[in-house]
KOLGU-4560 file (N, C-alpha, C; in nm, 3 decimals, padded with zeros to 5 digits):
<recs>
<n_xx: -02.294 n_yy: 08.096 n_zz: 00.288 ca_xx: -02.227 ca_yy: 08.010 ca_zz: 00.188 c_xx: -02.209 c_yy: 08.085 c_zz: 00.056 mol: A seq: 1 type: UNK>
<n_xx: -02.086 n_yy: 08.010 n_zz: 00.004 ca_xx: -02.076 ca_yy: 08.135 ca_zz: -00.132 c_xx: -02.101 c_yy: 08.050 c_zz: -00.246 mol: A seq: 2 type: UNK>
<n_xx: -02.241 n_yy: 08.066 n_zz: -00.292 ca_xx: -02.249 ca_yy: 07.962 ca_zz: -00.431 c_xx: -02.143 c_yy: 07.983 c_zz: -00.546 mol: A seq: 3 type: UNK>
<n_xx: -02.089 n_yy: 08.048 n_zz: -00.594 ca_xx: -02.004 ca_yy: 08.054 ca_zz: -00.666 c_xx: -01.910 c_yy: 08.028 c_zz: -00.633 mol: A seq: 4 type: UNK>
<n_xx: -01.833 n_yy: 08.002 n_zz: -00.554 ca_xx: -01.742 ca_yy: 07.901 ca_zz: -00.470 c_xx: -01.752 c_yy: 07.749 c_zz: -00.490 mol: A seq: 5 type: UNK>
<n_xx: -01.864 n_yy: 07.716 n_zz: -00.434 ca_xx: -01.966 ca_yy: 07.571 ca_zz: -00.439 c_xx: -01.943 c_yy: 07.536 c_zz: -00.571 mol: A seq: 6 type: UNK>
<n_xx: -01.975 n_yy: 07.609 n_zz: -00.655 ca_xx: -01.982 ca_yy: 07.577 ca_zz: -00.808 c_xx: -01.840 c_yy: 07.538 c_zz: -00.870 mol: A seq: 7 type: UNK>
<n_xx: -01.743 n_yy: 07.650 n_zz: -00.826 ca_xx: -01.629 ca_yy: 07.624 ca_zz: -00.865 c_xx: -01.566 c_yy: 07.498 c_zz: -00.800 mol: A seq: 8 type: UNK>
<n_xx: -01.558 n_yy: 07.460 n_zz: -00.702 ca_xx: -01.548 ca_yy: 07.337 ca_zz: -00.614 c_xx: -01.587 c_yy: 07.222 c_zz: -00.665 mol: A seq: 9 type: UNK>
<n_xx: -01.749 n_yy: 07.260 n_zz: -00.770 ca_xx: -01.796 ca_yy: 07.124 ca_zz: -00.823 c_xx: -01.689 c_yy: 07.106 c_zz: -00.931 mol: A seq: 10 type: UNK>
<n_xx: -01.709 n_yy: 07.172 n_zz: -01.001 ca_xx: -01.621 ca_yy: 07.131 ca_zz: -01.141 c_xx: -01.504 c_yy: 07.090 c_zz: -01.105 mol: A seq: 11 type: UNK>
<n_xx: -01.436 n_yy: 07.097 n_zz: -00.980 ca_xx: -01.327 ca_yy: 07.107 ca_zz: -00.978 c_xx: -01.368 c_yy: 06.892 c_zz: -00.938 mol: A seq: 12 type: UNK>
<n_xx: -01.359 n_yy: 06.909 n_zz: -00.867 ca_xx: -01.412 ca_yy: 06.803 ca_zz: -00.880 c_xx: -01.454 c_yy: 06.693 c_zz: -00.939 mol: A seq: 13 type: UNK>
<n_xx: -01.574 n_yy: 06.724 n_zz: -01.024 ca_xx: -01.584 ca_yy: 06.690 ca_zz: -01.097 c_xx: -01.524 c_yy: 06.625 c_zz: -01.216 mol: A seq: 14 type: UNK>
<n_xx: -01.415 n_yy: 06.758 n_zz: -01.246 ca_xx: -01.304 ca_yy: 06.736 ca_zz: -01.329 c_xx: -01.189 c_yy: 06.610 c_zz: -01.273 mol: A seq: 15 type: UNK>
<n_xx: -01.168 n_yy: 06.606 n_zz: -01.155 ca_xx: -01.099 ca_yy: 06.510 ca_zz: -01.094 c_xx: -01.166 c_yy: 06.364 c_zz: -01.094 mol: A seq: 16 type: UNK>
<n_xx: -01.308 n_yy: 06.341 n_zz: -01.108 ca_xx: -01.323 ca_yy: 06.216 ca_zz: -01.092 c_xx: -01.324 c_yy: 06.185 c_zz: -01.213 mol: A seq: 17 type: UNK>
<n_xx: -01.369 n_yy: 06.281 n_zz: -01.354 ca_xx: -01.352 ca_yy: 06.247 ca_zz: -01.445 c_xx: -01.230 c_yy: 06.210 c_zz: -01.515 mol: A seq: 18 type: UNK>
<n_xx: -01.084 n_yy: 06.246 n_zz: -01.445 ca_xx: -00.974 ca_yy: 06.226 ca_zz: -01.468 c_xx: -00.928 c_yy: 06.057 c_zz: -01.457 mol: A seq: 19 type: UNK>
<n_xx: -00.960 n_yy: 06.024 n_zz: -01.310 ca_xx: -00.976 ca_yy: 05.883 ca_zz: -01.265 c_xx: -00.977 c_yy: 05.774 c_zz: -01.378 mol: A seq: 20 type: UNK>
</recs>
């Protein structure tokens, strides 16, 4: 698994529910 991947994935994320 590539944690820095994972990470970037969170924010990404993240950023999206915070958009909501």
């Amino acid at each position: 698994m590539d944690i820095a991947h994972l990470k970037s994935m969170n924010k990404t994320i993240g950023a999206k529910q915070t958009l909501k």
